[in-house]
N, CA, C and O of each residue as an XYZ file, in Angstrom:
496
protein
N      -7.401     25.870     -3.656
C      -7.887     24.759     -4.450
C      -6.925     24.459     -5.600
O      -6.639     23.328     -5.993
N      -6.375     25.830     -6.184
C      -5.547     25.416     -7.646
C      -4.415     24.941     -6.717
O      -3.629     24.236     -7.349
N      -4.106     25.081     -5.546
C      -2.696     24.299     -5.117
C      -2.904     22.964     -4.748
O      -2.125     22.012     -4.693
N      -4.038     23.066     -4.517
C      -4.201     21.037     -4.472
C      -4.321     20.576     -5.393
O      -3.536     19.652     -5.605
N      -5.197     20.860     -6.341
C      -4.864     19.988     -7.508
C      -3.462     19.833     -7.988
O      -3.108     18.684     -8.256
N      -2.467     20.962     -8.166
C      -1.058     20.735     -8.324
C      -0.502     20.152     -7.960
O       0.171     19.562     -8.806
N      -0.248     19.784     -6.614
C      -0.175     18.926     -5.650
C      -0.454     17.687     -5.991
O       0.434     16.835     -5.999
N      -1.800     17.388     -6.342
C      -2.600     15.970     -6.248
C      -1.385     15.647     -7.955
O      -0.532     14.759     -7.949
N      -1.600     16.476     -9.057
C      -1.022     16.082    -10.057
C       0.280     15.935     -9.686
O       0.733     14.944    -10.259
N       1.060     16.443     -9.019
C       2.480     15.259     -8.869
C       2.534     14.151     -8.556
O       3.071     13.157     -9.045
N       1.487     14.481     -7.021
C       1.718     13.331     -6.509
C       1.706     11.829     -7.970
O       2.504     10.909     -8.154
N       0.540     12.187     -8.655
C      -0.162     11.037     -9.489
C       1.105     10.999    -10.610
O       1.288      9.895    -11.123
N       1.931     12.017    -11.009
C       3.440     11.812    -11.846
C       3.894     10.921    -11.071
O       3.714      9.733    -11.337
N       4.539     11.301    -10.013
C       5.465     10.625     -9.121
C       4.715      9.312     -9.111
O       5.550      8.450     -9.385
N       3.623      8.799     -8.937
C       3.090      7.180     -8.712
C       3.481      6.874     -9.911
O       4.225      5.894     -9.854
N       3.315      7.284    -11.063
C       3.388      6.884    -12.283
C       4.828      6.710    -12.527
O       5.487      5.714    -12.827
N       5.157      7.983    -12.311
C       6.946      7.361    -12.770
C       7.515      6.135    -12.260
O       8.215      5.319    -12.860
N       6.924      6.124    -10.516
C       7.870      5.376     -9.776
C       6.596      4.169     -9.754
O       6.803      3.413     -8.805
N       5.808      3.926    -10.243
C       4.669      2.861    -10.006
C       5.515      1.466    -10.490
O       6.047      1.370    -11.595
N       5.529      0.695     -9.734
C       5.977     -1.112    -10.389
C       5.068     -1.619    -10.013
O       4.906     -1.692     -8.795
N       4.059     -2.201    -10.957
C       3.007     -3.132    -11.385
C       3.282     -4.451    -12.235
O       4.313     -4.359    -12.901
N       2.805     -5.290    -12.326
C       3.170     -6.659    -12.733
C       2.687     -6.321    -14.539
O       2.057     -5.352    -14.962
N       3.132     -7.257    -15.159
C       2.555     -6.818    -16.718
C       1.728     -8.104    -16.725
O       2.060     -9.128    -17.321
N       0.651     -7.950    -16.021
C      -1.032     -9.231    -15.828
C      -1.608     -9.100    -16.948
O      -2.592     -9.839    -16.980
N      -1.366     -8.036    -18.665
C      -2.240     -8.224    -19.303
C      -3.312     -7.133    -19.088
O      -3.140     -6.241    -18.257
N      -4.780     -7.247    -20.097
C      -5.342     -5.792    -20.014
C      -6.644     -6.624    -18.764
O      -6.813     -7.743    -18.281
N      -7.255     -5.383    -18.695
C      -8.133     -5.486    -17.643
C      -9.564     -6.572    -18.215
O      -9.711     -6.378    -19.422
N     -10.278     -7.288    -17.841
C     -11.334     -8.067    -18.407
C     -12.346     -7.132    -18.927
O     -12.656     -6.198    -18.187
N     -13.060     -7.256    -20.386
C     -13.391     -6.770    -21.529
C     -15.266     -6.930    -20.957
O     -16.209     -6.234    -21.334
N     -15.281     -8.290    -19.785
C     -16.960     -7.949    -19.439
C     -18.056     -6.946    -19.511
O     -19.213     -6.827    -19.912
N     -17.144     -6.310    -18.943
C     -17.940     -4.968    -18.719
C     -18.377     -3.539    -19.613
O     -19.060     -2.570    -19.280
N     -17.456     -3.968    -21.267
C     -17.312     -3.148    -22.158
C     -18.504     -2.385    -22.516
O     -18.647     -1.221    -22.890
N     -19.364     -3.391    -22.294
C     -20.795     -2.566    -23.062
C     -21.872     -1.683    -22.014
O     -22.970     -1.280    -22.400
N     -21.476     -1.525    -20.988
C     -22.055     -0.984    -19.882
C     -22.006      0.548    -20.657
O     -21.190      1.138    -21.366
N     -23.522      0.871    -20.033
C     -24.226      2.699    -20.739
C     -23.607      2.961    -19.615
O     -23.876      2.780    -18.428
N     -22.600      3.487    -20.279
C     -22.234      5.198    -19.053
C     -22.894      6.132    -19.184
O     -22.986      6.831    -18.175
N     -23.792      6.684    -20.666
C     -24.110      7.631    -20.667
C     -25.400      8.281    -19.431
O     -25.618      9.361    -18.881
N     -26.223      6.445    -19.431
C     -26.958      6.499    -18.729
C     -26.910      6.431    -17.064
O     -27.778      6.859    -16.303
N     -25.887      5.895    -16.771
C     -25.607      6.042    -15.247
C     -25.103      7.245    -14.964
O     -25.468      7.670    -13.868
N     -24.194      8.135    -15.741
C     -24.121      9.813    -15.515
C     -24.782     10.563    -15.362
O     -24.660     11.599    -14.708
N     -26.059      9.964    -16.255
C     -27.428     11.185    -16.573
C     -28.415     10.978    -15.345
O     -29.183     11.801    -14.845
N     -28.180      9.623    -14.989
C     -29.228      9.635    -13.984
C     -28.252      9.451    -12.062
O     -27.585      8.493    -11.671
N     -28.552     10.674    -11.364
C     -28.506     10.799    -10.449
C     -28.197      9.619     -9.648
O     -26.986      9.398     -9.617
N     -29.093      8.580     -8.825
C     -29.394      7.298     -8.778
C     -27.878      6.267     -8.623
O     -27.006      5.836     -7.869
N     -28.370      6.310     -9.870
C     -27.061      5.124    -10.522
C     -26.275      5.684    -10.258
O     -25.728      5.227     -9.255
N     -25.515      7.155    -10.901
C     -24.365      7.275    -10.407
C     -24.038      7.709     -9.248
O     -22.888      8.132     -9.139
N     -24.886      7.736     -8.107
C     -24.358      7.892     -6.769
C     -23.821      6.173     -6.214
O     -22.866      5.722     -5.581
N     -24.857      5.700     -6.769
C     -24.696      4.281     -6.391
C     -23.191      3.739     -6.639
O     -22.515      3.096     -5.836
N     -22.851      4.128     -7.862
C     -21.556      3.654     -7.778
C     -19.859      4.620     -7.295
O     -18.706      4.194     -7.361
N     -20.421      6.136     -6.787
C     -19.672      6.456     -6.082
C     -19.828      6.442     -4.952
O     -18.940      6.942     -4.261
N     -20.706      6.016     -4.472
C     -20.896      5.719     -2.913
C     -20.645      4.152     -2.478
O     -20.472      3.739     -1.332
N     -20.678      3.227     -3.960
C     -19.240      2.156     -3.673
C     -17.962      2.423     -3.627
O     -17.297      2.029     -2.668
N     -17.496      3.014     -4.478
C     -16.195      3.401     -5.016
C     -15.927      3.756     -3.464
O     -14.893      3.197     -3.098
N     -16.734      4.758     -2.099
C     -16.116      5.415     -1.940
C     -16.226      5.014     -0.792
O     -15.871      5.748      0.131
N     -16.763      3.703     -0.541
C     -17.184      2.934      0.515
C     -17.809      2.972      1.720
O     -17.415      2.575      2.817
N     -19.418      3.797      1.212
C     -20.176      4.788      1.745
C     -21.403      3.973      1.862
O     -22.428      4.180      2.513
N     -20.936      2.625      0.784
C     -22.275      1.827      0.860
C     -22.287      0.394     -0.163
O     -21.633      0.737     -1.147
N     -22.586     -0.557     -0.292
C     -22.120     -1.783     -1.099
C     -22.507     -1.630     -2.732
O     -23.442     -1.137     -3.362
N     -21.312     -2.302     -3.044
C     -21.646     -2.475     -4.163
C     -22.720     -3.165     -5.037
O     -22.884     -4.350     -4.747
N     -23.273     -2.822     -5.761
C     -24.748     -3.339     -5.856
C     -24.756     -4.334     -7.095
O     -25.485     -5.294     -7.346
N     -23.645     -3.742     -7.813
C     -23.815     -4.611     -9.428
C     -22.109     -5.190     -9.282
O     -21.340     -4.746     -8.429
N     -21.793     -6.093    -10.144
C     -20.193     -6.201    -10.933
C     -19.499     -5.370    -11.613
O     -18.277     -5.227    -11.583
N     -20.392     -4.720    -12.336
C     -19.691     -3.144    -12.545
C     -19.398     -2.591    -11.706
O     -18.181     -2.402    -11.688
N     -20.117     -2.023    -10.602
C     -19.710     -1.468     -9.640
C     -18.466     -1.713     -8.952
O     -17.490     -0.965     -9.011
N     -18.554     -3.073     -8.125
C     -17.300     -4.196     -7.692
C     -15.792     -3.944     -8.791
O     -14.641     -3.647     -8.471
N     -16.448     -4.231    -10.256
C     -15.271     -3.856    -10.987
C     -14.663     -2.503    -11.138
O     -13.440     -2.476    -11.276
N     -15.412     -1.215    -11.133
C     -14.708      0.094    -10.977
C     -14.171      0.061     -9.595
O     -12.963      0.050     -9.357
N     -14.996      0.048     -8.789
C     -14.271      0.101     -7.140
C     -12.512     -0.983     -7.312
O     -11.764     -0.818     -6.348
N     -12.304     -1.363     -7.749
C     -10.629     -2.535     -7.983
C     -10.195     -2.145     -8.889
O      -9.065     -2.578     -9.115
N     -10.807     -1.081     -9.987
C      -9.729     -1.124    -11.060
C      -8.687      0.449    -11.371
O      -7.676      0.780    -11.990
N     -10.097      1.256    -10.174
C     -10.206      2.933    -10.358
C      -9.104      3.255    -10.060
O      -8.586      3.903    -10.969
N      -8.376      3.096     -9.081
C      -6.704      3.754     -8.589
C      -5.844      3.335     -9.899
O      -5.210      4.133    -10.590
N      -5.915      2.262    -10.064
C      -4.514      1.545    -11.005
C      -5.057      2.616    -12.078
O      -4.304      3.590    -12.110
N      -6.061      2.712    -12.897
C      -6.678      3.213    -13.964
C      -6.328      4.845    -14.169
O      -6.073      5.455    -15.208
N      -6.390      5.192    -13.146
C      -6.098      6.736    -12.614
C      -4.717      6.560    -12.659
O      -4.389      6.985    -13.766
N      -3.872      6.226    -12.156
C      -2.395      6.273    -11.801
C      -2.003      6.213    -13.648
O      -1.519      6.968    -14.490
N      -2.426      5.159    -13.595
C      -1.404      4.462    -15.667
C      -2.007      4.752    -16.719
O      -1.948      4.269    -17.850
N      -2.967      6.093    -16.012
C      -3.360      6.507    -17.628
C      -3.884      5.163    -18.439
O      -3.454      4.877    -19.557
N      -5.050      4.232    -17.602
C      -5.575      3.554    -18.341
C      -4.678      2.811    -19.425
O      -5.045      2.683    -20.593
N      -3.474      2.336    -18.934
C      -2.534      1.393    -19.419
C      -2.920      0.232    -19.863
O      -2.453     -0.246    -20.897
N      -3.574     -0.202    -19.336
C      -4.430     -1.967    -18.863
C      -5.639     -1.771    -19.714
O      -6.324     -2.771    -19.929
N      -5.899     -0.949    -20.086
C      -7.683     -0.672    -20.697
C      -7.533     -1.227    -22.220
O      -6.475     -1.291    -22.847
N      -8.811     -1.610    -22.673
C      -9.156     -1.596    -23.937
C      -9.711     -0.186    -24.572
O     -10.390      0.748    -24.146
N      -9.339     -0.380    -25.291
C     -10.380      0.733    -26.470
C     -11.105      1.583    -25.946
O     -10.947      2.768    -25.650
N     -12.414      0.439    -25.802
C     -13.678      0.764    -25.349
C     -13.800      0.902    -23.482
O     -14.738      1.106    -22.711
N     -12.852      0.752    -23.373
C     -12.755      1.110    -21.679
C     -12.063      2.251    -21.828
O     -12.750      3.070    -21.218
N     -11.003      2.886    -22.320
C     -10.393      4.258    -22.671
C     -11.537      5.027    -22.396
O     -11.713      5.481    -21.266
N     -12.567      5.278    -23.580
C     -13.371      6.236    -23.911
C     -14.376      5.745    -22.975
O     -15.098      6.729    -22.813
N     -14.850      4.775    -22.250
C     -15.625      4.748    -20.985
C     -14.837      5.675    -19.925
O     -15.259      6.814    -19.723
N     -14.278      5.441    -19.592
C     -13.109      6.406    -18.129
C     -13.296      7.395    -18.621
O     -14.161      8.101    -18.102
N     -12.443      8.002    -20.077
C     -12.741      9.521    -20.241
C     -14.276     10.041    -20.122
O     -14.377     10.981    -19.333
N     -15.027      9.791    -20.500
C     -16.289     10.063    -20.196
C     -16.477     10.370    -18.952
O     -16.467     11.475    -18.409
N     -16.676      9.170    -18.463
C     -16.343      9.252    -16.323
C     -15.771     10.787    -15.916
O     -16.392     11.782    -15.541
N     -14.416     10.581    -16.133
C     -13.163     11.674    -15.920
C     -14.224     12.832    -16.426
O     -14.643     13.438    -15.440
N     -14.691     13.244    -17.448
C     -14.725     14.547    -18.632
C     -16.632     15.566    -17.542
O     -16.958     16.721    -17.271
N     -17.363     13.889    -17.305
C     -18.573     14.636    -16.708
C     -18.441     14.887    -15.401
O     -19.377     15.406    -14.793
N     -17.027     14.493    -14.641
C     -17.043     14.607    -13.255
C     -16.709     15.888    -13.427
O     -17.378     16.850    -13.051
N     -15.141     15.935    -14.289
C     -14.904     17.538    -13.939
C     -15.588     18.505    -14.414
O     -15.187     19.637    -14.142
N     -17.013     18.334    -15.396
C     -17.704     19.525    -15.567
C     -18.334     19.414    -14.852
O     -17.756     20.028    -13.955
N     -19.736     18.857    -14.200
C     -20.037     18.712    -13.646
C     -20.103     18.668    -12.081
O     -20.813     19.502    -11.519
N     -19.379     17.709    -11.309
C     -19.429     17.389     -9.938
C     -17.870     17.445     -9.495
O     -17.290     16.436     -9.096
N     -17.037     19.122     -9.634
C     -15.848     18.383     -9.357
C     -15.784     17.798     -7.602
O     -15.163     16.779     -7.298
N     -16.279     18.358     -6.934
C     -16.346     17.763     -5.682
C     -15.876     16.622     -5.426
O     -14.769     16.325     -4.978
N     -17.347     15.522     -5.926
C     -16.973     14.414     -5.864
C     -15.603     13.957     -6.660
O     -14.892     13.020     -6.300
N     -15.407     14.649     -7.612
C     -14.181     14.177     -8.687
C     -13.079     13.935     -7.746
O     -12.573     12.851     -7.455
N     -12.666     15.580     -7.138
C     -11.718     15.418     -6.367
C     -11.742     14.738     -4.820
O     -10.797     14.984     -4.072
N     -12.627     14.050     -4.456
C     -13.108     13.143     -3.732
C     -12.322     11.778     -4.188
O     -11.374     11.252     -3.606
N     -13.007     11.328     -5.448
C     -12.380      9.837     -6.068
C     -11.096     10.252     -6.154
O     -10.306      9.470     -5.625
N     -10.590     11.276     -6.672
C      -8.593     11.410     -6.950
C      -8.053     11.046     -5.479
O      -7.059     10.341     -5.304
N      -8.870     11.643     -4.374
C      -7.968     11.427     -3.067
C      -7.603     10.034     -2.989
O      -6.495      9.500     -2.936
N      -8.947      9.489     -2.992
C      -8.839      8.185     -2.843
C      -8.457      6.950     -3.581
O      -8.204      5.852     -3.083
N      -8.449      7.320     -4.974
C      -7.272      6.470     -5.851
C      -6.081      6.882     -5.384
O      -5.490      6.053     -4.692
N      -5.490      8.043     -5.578
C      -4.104      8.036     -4.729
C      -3.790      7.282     -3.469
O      -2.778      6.605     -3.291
N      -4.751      7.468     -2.628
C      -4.221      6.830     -1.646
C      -4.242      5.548     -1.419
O      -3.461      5.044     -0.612
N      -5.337      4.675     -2.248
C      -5.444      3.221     -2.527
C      -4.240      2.735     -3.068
O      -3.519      1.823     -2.664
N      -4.108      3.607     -4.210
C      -2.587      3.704     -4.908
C      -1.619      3.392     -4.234
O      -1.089      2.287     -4.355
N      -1.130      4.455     -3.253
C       0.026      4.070     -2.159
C      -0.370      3.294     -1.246
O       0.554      2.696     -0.695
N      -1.467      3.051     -0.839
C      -1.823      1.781      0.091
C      -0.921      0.600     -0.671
O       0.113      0.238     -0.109
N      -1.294      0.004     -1.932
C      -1.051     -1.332     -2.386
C       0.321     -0.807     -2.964
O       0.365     -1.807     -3.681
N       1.008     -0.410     -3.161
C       2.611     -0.211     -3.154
C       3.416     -0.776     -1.810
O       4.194     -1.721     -1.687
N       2.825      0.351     -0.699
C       3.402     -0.127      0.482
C       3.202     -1.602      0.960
O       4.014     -2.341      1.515
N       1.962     -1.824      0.612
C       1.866     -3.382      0.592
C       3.153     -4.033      0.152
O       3.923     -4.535      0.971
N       3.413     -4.020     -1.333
C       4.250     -4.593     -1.614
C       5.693     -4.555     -1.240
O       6.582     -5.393     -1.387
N       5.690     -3.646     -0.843
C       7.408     -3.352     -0.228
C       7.510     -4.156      0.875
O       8.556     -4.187      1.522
């Protein structure tokens, strides 16, 4: 397990170093006021939106829709594109997965990485 995560963390250096993304500006601010605390705490909700994310089942809200499009880039650039208040939303995300559920955590890393290199190769 500690060799995959090592692993998974290059890989996510290497996207980062070598990542070329357009400079589009920060990510839309809509969604700023959304309770994370409360979709973490409750079971429910937050399956709901990793079982979008993870395309296990539809997205139910615009939040949802919006983490599922923003989660790889967000993961890769260290939340480059984020506001403020989207920073400390993600870390939150990030901070209760890995105490909590790393499973699923390392579930979403696979799959931002690989969304990640999906839309690269696209572009090439």
């Amino acid at each position: 397990m500690a060799r995959y995560l090592w692993i998974l963390s290059i890989v996510i250096l290497f996207a980062t170093i070598f990542s070329v993304r357009a400079n589009d500006g920060a990510y839309t601010t809509k969604y700023d006021n959304i309770n994370v605390d409360e979709i973490l705490k409750t079971a429910r909700l937050r399956n709901q939106y990793v079982d979008c994310y993870l395309g296990n089942s539809p997205c139910v809200t615009p939040e949802a829709k919006f983490l599922k499009d923003v989660l790889p880039e967000v993961l890769v650039t260290k939340c480059s594109k984020c506001s403020d208040k989207q920073k400390i939303i993600f870390d939150k995300v990030i901070t209760w997965f890995e105490e909590n559920d790393k499973e699923t955590w390392n579930t979403i890393l696979t799959k931002s990485i690989n969304e990640h290199i999906n839309v690269r190769n696209q572009r090439s």
